[in-house]
DRENPA-3360 file (N, C-alpha, C; in nm, 2 decimals, always signed):
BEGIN
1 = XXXXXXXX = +0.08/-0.12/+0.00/+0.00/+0.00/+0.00/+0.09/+0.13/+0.00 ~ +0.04/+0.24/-0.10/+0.15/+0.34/-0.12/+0.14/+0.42/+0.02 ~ +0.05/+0.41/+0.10/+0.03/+0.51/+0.27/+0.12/+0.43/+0.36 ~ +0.17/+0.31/+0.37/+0.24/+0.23/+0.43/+0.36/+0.23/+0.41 ~ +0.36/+0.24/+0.23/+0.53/+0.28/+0.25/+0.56/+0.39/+0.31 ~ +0.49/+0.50/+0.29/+0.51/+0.66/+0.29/+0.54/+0.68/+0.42 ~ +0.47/+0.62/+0.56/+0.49/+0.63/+0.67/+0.58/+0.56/+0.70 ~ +0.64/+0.44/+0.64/+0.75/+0.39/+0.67/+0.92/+0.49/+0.64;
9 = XXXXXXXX = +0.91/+0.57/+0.50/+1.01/+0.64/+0.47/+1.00/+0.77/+0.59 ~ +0.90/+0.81/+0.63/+0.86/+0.94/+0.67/+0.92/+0.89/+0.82 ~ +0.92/+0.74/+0.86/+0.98/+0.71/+1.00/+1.15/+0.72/+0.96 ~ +1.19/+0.65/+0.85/+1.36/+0.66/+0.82/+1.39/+0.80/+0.82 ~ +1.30/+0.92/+0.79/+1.37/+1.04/+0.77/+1.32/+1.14/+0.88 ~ +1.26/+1.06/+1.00/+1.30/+1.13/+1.15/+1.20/+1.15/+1.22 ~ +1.08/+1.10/+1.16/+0.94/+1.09/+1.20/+0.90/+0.99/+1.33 ~ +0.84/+1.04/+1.44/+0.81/+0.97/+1.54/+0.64/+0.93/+1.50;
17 = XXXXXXXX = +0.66/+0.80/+1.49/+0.46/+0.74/+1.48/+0.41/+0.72/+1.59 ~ +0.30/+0.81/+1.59/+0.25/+0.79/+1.79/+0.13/+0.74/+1.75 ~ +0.11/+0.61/+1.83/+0.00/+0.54/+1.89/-0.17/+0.60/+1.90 ~ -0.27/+0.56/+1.89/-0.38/+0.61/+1.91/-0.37/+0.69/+2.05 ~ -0.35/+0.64/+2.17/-0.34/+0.65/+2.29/-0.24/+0.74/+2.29 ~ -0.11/+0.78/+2.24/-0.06/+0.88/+2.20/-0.13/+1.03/+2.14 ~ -0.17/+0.99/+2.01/-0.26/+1.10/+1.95/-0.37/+1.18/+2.04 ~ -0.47/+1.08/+2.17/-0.55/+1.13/+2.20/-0.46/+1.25/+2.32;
25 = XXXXXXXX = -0.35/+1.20/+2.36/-0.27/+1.27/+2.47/-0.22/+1.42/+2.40 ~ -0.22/+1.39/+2.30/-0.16/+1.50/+2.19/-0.30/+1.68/+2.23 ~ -0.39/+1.57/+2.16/-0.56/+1.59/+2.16/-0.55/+1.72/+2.32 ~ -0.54/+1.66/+2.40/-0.56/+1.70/+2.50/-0.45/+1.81/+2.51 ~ -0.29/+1.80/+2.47/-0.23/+1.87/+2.53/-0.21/+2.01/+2.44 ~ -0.24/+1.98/+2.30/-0.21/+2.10/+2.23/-0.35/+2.21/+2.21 ~ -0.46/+2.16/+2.24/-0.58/+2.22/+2.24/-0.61/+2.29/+2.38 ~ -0.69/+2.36/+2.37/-0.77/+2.43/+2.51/-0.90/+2.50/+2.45;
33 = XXXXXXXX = -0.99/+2.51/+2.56/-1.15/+2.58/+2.53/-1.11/+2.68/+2.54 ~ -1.19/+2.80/+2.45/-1.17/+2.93/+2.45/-1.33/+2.95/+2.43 ~ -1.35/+3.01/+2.55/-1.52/+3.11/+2.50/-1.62/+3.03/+2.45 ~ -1.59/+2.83/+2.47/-1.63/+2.74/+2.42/-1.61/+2.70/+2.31 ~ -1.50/+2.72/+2.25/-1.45/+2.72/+2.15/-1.32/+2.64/+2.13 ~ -1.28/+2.52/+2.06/-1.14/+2.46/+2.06/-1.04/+2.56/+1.99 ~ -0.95/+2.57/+2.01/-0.84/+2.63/+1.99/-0.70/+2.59/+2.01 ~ -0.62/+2.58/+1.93/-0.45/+2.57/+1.96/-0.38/+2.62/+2.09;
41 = XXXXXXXX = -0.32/+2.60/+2.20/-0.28/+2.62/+2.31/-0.16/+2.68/+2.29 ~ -0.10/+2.80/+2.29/-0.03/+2.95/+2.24/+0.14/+2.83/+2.30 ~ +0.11/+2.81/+2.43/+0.21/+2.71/+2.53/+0.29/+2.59/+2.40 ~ +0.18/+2.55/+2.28/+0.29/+2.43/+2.26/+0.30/+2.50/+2.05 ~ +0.26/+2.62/+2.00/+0.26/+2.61/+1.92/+0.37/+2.73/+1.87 ~ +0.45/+2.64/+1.75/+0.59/+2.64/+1.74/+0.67/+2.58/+1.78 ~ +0.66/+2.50/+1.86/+0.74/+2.39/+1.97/+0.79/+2.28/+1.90 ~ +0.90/+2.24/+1.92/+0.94/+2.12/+1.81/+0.88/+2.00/+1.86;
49 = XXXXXXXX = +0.88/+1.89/+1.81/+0.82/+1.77/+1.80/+0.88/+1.72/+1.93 ~ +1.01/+1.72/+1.98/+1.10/+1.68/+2.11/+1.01/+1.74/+2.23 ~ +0.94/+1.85/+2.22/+0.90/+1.91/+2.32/+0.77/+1.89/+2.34 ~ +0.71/+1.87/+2.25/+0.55/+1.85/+2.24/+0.52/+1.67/+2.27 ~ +0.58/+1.61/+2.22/+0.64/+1.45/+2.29/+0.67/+1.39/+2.44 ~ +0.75/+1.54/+2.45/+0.77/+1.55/+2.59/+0.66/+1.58/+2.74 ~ +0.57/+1.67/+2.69/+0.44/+1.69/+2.77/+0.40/+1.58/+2.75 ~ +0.36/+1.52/+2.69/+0.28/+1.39/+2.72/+0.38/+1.24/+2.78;
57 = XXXXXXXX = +0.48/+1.30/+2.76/+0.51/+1.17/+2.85/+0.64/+1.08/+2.80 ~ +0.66/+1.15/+2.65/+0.76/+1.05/+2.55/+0.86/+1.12/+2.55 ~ +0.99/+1.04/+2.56/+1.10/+1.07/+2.55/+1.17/+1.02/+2.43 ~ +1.22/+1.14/+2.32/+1.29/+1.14/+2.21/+1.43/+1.22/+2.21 ~ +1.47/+1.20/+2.09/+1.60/+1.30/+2.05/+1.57/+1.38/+1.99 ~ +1.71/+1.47/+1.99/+1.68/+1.57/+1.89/+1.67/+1.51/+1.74 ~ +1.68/+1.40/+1.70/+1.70/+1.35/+1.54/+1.54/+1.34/+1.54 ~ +1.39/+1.37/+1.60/+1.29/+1.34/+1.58/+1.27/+1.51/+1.54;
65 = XXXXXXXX = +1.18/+1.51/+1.43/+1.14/+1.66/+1.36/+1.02/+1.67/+1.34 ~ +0.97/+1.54/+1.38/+0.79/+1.57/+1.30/+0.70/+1.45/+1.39 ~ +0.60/+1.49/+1.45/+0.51/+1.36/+1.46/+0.42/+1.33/+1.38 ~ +0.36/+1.20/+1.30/+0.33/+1.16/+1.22/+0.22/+1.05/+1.32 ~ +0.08/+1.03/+1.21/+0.01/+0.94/+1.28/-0.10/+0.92/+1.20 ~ -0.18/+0.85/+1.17/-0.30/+0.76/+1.08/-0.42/+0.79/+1.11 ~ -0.48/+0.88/+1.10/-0.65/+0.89/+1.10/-0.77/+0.95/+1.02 ~ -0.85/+1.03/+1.06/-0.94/+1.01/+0.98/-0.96/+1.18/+1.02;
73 = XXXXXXXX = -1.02/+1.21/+0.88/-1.02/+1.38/+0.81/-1.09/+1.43/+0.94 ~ -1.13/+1.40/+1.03/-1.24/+1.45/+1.12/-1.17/+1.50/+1.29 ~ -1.05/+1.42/+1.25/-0.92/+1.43/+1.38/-0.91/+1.55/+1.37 ~ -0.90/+1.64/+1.54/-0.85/+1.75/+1.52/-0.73/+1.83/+1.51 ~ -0.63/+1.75/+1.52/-0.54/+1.72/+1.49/-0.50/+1.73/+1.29 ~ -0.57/+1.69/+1.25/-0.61/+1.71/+1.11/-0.68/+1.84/+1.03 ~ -0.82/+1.84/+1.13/-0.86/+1.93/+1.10/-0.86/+2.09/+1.06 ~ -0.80/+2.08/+1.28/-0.74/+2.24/+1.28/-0.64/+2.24/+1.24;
81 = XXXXXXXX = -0.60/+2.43/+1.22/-0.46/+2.45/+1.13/-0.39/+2.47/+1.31 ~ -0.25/+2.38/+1.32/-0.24/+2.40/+1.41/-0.04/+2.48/+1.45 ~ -0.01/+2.50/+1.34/+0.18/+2.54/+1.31/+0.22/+2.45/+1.43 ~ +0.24/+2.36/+1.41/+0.29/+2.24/+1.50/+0.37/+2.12/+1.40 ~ +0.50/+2.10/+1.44/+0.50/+1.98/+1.36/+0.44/+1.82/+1.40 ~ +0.33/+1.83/+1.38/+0.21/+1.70/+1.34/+0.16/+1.71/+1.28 ~ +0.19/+1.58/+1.18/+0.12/+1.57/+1.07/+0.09/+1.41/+1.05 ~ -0.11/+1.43/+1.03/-0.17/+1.31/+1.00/-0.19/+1.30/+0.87;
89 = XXXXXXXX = -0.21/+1.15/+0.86/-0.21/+1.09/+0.75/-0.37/+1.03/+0.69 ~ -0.43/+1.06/+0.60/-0.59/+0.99/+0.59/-0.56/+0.92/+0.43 ~ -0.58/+0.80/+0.46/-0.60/+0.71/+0.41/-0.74/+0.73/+0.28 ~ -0.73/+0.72/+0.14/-0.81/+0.75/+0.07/-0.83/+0.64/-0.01 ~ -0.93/+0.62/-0.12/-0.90/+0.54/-0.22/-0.86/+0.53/-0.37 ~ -0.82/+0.66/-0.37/-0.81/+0.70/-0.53/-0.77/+0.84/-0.54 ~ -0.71/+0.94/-0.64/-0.64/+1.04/-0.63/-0.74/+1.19/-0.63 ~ -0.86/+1.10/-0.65/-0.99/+1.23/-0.66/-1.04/+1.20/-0.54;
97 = XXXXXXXX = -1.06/+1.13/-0.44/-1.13/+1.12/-0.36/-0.98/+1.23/-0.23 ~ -0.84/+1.19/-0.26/-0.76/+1.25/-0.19/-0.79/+1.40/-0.23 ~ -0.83/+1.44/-0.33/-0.82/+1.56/-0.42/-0.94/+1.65/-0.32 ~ -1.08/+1.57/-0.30/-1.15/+1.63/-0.26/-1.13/+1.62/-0.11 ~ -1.06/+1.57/-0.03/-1.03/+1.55/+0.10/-0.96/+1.68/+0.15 ~ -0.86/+1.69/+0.06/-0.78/+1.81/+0.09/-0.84/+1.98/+0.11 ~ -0.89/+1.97/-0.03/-0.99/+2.10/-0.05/-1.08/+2.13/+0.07 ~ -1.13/+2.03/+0.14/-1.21/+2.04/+0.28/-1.12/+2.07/+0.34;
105 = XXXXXXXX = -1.00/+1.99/+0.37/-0.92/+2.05/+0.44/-0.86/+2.17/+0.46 ~ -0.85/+2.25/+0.37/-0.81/+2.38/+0.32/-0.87/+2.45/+0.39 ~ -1.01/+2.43/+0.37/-1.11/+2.52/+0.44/-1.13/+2.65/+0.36 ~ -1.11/+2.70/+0.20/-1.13/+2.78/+0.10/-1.03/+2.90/+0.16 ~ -0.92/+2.91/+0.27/-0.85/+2.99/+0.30/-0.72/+3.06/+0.22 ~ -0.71/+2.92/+0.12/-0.69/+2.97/-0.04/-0.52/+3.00/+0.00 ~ -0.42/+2.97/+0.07/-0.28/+3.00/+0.12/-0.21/+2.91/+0.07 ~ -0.18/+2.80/+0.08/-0.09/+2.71/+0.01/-0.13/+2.55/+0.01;
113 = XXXXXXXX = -0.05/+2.49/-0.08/-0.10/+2.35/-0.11/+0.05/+2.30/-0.10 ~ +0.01/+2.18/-0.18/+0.15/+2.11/-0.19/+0.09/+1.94/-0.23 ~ +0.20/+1.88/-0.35/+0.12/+1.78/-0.40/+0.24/+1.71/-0.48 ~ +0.31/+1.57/-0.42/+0.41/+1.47/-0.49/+0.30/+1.38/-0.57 ~ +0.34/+1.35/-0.72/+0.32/+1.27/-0.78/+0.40/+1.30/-0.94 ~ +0.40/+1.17/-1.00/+0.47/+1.16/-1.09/+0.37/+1.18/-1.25 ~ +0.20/+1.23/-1.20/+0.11/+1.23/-1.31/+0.11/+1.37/-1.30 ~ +0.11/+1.45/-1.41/+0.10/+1.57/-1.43/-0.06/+1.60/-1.47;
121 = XXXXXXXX = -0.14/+1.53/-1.51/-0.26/+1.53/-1.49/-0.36/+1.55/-1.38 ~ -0.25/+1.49/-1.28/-0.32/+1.49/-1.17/-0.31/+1.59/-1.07 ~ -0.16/+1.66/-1.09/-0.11/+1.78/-1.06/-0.19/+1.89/-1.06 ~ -0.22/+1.88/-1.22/-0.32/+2.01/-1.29/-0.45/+1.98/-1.22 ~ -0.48/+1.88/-1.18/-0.63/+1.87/-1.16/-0.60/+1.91/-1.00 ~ -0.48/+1.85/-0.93/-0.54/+1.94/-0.78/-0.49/+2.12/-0.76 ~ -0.41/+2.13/-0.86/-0.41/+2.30/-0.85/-0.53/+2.37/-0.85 ~ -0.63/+2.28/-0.99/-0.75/+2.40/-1.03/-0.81/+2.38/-0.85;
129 = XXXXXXXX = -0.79/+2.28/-0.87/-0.93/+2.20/-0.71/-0.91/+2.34/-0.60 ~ -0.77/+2.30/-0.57/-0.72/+2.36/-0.44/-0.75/+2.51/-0.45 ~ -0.71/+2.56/-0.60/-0.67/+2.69/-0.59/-0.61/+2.77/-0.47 ~ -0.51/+2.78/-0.46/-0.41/+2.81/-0.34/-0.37/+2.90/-0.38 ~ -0.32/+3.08/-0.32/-0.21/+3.18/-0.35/-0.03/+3.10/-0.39 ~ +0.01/+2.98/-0.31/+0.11/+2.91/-0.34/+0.06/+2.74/-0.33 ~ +0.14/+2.68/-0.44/+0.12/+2.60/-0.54/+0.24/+2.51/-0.52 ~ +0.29/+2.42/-0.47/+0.43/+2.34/-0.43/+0.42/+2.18/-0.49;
137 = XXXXXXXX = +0.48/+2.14/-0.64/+0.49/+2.03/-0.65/+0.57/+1.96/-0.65 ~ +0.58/+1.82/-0.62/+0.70/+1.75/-0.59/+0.82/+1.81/-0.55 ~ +0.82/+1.89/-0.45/+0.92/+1.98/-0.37/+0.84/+1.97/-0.21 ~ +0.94/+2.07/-0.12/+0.91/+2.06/+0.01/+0.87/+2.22/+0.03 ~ +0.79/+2.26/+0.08/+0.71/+2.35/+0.09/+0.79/+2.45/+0.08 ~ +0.88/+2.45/+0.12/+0.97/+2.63/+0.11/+1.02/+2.60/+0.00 ~ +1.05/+2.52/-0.09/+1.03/+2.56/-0.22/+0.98/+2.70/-0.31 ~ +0.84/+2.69/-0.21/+0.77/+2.80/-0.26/+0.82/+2.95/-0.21;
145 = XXXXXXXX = +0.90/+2.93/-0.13/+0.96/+3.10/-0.09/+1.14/+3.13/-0.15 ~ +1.14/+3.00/-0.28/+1.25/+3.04/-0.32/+1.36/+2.93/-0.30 ~ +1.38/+2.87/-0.20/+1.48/+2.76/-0.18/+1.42/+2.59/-0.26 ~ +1.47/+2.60/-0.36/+1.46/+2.43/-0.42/+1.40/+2.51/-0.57 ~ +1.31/+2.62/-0.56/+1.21/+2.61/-0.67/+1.29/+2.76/-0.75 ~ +1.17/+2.73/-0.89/+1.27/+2.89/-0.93/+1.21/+2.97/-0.89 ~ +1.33/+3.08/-0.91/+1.29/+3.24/-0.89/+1.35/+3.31/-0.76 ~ +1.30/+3.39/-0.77/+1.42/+3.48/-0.62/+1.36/+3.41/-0.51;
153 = XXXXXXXX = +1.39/+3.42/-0.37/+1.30/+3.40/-0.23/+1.23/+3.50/-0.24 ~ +1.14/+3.46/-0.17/+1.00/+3.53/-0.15/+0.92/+3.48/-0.03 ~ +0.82/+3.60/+0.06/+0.75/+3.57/+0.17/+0.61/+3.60/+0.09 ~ +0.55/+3.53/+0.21/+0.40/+3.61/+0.21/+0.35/+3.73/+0.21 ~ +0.29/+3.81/+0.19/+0.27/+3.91/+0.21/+0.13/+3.97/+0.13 ~ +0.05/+3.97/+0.03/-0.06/+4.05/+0.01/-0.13/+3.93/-0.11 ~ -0.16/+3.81/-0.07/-0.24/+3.71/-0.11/-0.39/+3.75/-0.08 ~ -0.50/+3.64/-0.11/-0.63/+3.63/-0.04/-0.62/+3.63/+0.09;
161 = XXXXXXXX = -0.57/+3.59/+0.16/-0.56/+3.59/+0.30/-0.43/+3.68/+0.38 ~ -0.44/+3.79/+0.28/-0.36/+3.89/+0.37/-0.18/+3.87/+0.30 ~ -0.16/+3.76/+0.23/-0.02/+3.70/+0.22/-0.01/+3.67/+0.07 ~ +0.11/+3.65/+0.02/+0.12/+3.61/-0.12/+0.26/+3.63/-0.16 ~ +0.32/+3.60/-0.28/+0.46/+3.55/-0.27/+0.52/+3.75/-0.34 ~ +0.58/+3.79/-0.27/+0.63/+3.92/-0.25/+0.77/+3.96/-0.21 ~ +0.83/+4.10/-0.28/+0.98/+4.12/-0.21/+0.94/+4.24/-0.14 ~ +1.05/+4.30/-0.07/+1.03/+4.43/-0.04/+1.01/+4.51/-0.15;
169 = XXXXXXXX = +1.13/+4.58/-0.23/+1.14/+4.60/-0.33/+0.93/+4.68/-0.37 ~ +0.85/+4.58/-0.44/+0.74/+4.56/-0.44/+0.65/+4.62/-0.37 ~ +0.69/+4.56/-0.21/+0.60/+4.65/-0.12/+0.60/+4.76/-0.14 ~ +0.66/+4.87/-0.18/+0.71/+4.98/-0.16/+0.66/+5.09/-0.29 ~ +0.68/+5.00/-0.44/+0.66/+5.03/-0.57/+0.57/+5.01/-0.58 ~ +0.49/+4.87/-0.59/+0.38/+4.81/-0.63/+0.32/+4.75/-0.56 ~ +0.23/+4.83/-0.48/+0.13/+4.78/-0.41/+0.02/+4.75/-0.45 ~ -0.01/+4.81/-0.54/-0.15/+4.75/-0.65/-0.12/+4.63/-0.68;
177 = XXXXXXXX = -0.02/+4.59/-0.71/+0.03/+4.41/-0.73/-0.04/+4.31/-0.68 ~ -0.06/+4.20/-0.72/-0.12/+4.09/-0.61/-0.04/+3.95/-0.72 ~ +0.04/+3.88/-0.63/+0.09/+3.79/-0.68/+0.07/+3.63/-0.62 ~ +0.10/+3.54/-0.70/+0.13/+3.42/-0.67/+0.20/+3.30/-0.74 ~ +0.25/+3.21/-0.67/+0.36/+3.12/-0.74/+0.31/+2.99/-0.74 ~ +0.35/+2.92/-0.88/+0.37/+2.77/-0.85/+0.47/+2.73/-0.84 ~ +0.50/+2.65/-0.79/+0.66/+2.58/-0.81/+0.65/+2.43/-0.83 ~ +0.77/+2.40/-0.96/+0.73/+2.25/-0.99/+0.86/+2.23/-0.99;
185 = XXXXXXXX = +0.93/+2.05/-0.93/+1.04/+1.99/-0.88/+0.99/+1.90/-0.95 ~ +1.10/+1.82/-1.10/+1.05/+1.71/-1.13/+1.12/+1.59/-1.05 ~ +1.11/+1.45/-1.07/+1.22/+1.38/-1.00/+1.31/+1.33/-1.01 ~ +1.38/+1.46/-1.12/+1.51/+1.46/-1.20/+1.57/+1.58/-1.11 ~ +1.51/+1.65/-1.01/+1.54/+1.75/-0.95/+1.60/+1.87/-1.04 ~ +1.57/+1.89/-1.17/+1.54/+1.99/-1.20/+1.44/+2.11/-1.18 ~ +1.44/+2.25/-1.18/+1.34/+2.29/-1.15/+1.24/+2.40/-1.24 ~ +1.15/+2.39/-1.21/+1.04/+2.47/-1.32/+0.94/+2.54/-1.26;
193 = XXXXXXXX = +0.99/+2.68/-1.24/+0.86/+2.77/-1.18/+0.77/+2.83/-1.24 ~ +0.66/+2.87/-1.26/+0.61/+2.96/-1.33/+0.55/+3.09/-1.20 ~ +0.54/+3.20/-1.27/+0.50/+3.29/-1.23/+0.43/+3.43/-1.25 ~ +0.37/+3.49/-1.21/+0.27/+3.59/-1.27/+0.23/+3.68/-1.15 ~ +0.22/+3.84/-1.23/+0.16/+3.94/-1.14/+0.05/+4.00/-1.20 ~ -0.02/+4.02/-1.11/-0.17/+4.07/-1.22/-0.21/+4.20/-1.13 ~ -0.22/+4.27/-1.18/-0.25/+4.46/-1.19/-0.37/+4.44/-1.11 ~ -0.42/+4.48/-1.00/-0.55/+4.48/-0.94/-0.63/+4.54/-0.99;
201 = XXXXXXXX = -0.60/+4.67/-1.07/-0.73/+4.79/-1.15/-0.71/+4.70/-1.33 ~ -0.62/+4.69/-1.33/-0.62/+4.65/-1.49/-0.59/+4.48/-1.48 ~ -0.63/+4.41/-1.44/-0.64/+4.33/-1.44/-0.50/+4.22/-1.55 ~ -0.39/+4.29/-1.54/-0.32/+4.25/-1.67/-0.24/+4.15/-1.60 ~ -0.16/+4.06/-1.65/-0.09/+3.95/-1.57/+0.04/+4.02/-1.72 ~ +0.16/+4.03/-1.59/+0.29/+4.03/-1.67/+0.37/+3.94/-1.62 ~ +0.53/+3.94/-1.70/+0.64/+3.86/-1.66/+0.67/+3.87/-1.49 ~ +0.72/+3.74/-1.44/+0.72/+3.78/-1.29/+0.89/+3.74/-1.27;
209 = XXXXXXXX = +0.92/+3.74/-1.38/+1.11/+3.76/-1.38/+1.17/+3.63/-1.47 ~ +1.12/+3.49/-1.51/+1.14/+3.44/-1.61/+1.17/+3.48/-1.76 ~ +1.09/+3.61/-1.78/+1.13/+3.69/-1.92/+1.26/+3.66/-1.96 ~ +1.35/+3.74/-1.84/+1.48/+3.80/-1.88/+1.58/+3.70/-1.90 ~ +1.54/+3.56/-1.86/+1.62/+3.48/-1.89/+1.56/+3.35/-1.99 ~ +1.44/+3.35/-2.01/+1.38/+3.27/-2.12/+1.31/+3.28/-2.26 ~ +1.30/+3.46/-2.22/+1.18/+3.51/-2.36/+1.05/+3.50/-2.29 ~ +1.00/+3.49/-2.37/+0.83/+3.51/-2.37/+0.81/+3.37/-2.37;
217 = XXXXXXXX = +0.69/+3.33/-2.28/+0.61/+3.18/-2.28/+0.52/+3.16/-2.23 ~ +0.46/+3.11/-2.09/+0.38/+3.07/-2.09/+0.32/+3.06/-1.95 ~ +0.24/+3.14/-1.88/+0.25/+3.15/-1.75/+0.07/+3.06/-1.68 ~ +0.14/+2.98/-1.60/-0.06/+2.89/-1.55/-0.07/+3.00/-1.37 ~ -0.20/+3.03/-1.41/-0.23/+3.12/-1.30/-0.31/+3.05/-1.18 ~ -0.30/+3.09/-1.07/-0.37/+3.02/-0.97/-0.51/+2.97/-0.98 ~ -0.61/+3.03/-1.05/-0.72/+2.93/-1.11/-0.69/+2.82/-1.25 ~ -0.53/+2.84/-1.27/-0.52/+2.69/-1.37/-0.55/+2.78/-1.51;
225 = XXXXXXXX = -0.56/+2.89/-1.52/-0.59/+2.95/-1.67/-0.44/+2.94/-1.73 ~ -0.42/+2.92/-1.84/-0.30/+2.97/-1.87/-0.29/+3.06/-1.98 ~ -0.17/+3.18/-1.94/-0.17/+3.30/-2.04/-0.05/+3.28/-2.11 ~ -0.03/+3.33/-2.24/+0.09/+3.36/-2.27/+0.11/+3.48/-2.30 ~ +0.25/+3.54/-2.29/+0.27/+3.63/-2.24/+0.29/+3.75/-2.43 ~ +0.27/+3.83/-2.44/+0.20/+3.92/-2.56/+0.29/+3.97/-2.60 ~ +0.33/+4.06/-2.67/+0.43/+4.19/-2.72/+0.46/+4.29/-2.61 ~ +0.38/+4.32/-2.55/+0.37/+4.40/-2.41/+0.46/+4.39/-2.30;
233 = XXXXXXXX = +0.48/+4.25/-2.32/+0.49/+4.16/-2.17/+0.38/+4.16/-2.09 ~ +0.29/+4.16/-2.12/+0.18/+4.12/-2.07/+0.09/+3.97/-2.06 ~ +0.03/+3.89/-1.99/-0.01/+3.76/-1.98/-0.15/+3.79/-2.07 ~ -0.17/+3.72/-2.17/-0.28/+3.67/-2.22/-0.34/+3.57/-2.21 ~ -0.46/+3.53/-2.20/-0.53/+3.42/-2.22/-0.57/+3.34/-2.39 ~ -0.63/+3.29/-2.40/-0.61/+3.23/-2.58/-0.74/+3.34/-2.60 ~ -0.83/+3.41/-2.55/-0.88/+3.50/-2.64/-0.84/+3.58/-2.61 ~ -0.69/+3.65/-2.57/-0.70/+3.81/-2.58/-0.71/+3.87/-2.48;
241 = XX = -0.79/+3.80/-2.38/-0.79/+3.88/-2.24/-0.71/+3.92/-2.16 ~ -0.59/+4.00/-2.15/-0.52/+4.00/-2.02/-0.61/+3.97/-1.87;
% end
């Protein structure tokens, strides 16, 4: 089963697998009620996996980076966004049923994705799904701010949710701007970014710095359209539309 290997590599590269009875201790220690409301507990988030292991009772090394564990989309642990390194695993039967798993999981907050596989079909199909401001394929998520993937580094900063892939530079000039990136890592570890900024009043998508080293070609935008880019430098779509 490909979920069995996956947890088994993810244990070789430093992953601690905790136990049901584990998870539920987790349950307890990283959450608290707020105003009757569950919520992330301020005390364990950011905390490395050695420390968070630690409250409940387990003793690790520093060679452990991540807890890992098997359940079901409904775990809160799963559910909520929690900046903790835990990370569950749900078990699916087919690559559209994971497709639409995730997108729930998202929660339409529309910030970032991330998706290994070797079908490019399938790629394209969870980009449109997800639609995310950042876009991470067969790479490791900071990819997307520039390390592994092309293009300069880059933070978050004025996405849908307040954030989107941005320099200073930018901040400062072009604030009308609103950007976002895909980044693709094949498994030849070569790398292939595309990228696009689109004019908030004029709605135009131009070069986002591939130009100057490739020419003109072909840029796929966060809803999966793809433009190519005009005499202008500007992004078109196949009728014309910037």
């Amino acid at each position: 089963m490909i979920v069995d290997e996956l947890i088994y590599h993810m244990e070789q590269a430093g992953c601690y697998h905790a136990n049901a009875e584990e998870v539920q201790k987790l349950i307890d220690t990283v959450f608290i009620t707020k105003n009757g409301k569950r919520t992330p507990n301020r005390q364990c988030v950011g905390r490395s996996a050695k420390v968070l292991l630690g409250k409940i009772g387990v003793t690790v090394g520093d060679e452990i980076r991540c807890i890992i564990f098997e359940g079901e989309k409904t775990n809160p642990l799963i559910w909520e966004e929690l900046m903790m390194p835990i990370l569950g695993v749900v078990r699916v039967k087919n690559v559209d049923e994971g497709i639409e798993v995730a997108v729930e999981l998202e929660h339409g907050n529309r910030h970032s994705a991330h998706m290994h596989s070797t079908n490019v079909n399938n790629l394209t199909k969870f980009g449109k799904a997800i639609d995310t401001a950042i876009f991470v394929k067969n790479a490791p998520s900071y990819a997307a701010l520039g390390f592994g993937g092309e293009g300069y580094p880059t933070f978050t900063i004025c996405s849908r949710t307040g954030e989107g892939p941005d320099f200073d530079e930018e901040l400062y000039k072009e604030q009308k701007m609103c950007h976002g990136r895909c980044t693709f890592a094949s498994d030849r570890s070569d790398r292939r970014g595309y990228e696009y900024r689109r004019n908030r009043k004029t709605g135009a998508f131009r070069n986002a710095g591939k130009a100057s080293r490739t020419g003109r070609g072909t840029c796929v935008c966060e809803t999966g359209r793809s433009y190519s880019e005009n005499s202008e430098g500007c992004y078109a779509d196949s009728s014309g539309k910037l």
